[in-house]
N, C-alpha and C positions, 0 to 999 in steps of 0.2 A: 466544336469542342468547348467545354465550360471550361472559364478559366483556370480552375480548380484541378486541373488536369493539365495541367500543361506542363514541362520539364520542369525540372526544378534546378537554381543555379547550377553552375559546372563546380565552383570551388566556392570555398570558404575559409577566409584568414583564420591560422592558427591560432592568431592572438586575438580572434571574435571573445564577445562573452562568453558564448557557448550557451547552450540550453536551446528554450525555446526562443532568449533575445537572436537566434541564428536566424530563426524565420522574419518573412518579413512582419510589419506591424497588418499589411494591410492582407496577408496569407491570414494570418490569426481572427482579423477579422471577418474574411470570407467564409472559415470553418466556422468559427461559433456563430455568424448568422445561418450555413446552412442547418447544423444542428439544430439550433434553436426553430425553427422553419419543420423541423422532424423529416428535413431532405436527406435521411440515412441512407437510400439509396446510391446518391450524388458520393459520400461520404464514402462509401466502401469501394466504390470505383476510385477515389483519393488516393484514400491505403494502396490498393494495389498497384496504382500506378507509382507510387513513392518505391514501392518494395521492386516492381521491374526496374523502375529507372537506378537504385540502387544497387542492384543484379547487375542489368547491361554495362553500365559504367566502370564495372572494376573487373571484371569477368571478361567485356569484349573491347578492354584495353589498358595502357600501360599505364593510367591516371592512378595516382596515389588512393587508398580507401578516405585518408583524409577530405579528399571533393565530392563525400558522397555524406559529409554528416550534416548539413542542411536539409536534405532526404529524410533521413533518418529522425531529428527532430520534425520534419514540418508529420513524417510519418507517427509519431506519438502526440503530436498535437490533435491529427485524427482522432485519436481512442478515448484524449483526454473531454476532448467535446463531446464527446460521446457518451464518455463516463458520467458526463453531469447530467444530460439533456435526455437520456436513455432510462426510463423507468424502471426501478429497484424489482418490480413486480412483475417485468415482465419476461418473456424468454428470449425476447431481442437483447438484452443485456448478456446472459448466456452466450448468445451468438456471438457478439462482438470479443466475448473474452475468448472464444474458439479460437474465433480468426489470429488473432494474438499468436494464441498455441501453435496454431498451424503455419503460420511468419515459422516460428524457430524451429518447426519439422522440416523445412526447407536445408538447413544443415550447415557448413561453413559455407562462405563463397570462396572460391580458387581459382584460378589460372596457372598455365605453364611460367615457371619461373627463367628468367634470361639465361640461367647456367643450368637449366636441368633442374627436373622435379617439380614443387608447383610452390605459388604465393597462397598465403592465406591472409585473407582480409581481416586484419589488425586494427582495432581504434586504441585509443587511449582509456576505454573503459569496456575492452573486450572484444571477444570474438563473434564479428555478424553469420550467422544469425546468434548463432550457439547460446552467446550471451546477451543476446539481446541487447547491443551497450546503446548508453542515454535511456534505456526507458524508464528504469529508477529512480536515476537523478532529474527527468524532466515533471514524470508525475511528484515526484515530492516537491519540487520548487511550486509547482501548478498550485500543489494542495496550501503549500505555505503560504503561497501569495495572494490566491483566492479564496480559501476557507471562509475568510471572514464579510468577503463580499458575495459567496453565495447565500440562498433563502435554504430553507430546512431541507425544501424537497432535494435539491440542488447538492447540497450537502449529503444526504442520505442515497442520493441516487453514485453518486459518487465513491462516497464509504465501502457502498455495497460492490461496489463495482473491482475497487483498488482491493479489498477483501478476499473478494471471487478469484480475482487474481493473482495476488499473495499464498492463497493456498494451492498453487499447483509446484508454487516455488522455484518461479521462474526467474530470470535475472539472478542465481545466487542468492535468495530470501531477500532481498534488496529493498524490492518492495515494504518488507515489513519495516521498514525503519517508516513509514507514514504510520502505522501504528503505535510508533513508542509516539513520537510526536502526540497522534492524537490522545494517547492514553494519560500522557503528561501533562495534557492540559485539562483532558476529564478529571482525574485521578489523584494528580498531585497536586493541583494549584488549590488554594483556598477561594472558595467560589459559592454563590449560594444556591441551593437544592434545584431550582428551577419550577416549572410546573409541565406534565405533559400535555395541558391545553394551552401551553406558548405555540407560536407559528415556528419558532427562532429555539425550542430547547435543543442545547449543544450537546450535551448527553446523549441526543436518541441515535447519531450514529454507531454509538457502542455499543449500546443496548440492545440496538435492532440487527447489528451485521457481522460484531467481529465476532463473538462467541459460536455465533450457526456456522461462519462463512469460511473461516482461517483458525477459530482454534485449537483444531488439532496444531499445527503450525507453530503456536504462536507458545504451545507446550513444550514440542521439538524444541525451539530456540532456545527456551529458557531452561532446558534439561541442557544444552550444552553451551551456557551463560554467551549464546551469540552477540557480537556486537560490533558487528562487521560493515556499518555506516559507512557513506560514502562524504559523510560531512561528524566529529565528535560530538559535535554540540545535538548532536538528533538524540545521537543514545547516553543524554545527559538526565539525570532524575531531576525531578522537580521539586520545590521549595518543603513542602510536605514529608512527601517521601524518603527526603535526604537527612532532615532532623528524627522522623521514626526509628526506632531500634530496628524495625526490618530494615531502613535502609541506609543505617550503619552496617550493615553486613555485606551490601549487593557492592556488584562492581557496577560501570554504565552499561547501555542494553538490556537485555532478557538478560533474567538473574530467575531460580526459582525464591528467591527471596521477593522480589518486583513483582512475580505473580501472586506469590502470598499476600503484597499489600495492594494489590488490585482487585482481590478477592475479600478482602478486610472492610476496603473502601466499597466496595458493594455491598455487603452486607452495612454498614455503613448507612447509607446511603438508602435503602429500604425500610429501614428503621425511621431515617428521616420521615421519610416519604410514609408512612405510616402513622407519625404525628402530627402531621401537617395534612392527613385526609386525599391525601394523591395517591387515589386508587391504581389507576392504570401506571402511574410511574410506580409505585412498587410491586407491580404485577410483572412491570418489566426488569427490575432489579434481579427479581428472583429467578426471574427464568434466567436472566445471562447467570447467576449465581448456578442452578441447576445444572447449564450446559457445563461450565467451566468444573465444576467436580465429576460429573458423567464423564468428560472427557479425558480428565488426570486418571481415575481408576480406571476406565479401558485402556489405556496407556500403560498400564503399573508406571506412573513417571518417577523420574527421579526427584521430584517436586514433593513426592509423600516422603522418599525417605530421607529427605532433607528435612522435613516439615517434623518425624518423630525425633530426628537427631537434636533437634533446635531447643528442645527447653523447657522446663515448666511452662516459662511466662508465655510461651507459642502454643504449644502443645495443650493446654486447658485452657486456652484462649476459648470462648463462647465462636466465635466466628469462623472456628476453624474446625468446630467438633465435626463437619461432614467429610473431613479429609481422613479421619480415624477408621482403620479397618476392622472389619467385623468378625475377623477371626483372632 
């Protein structure tokens, strides 16, 4: 048997960090060498056994679900190697977001309770499977902490990945707070255009995954000003966006105001990119710009009739004349 397979601890201290520091250093090491290695194979027999041994565990005895979230972390550790190492373009990334799906078809775990009736396996951030708890909080610390030490592909395979996933809306839209992050840092920070023959442009996850991948989604939230973070500071605006008149309006999180200046900044941003002879980067501005209005009007969002309510200075804004209806 690969080591990789083998039980995972019985318990883990309450007062652990939590996250992924629950696994150990050298577990973390094993998965991102197999991934890297392209041993998916090896990897998905991981998951599974994470998800039995966290089944047997509380289901075939009296142990608290608490000695089963070491499992549970080293089991999103799985998805998160995956998520990087796992090519955006291919249908093995698909698969691996199934598997995901198919973890939470599984349903609560229970057992008979000591006085009659049954336990349901409880953590501190939800019900296994139901709510999938730690998958949210461990992918976004992952994205936090390695963003900036992965390469483009790495990054992109990633995006697309946590995207894919976001839009089934799983975890309680959870996942989408790695979105405000990254749009916060596309979006709102003062940064300069890039080029898209950099190896390293931090843009192209935007551009290239969340509008195709989770938009619709990402409309939902912001039609009911979501901002349901498992940490404040995620669904905080950025330096930009907070001084704009859009974003004297918003509250933190999805706001349909925050969409507005995401759509601003995109046009924005293709303008640059049109002065500066960056073909292909404003080929891509436009299209995330195409998707995100095709989206809001199949929707009828409440984003337009925010958007007519708002004002001259919005409303005959040049950037926003494709949100105006044509009847």
């Amino acid at each position: 048997m690969h080591d990789l397979l083998r039980d995972s601890p019985s318990s883990v201290p309450r007062a652990s960090s939590g996250g992924f520091a629950a696994c150990s250093r050298a577990d973390r090491a094993e998965l991102e060498e197999a991934a890297r290695a392209g041993n998916f194979d090896l990897l998905q027999s991981v998951a599974y056994n994470r998800v039995w041994i966290t089944g047997l565990s509380y289901c075939q005895s009296r142990a608290s679900i608490d000695s089963c979230e070491t499992s549970l972390h080293s089991l999103w550790c799985v998805y998160y190697q995956c998520a990087r190492h796992v090519s955006h373009e291919s249908f093995e990334q698909d698969r691996w977001v199934l598997d995901i799906l198919r973890t939470r078809g599984r349903g609560p775990l229970i057992r008979p309770a000591p006085g009659g009736g049954i336990d349901i396996a409880r953590t501190l951030d939800g019900t296994v499977w139901n709510d999938m708890p730690f998958l949210a909080t461990d992918m976004t610390e992952c994205w936090i902490n390695d963003c900036a030490e992965m390469n483009a592909k790495q990054r992109l395979n990633a995006a697309s990945f946590l995207a894919k996933l976001a839009s089934t809306r799983i975890a309680n839209d959870r996942l989408c707070q790695i979105a405000l992050i990254l749009f916060r840092d596309t979006f709102e920070c003062e940064r300069p255009l890039g080029s898209s023959n950099e190896p390293d442009d931090e843009h192209e996850e935007y551009r290239r995954t969340m509008p195709g991948q989770a938009g619709h989604n990402i409309i939902l939230l912001s039609d009911v000003s979501w901002n349901d973070c498992s940490d404040t500071t995620f669904g905080a605006g950025g330096f930009t966006f907070v001084q704009s008149e859009l974003g004297q309006r918003a509250p933190g999180g999805f706001s349909p105001w925050r969409w507005l200046y995401w759509l601003k900044r995109l046009h924005e941003i293709a303008d640059e990119a049109s002065k500066a002879d960056e073909m292909v980067l404003g080929e891509q501005a436009a299209k995330a710009i195409d998707i995100m209005l095709s989206n809001v009007k199949e929707r009828n969002s409440q984003i337009l009739r925010v958007f007519e309510k708002a004002g001259d200075a919005v409303t005959e804004d040049k950037d926003f004349m494709g949100l105006k209806r044509e009847w």
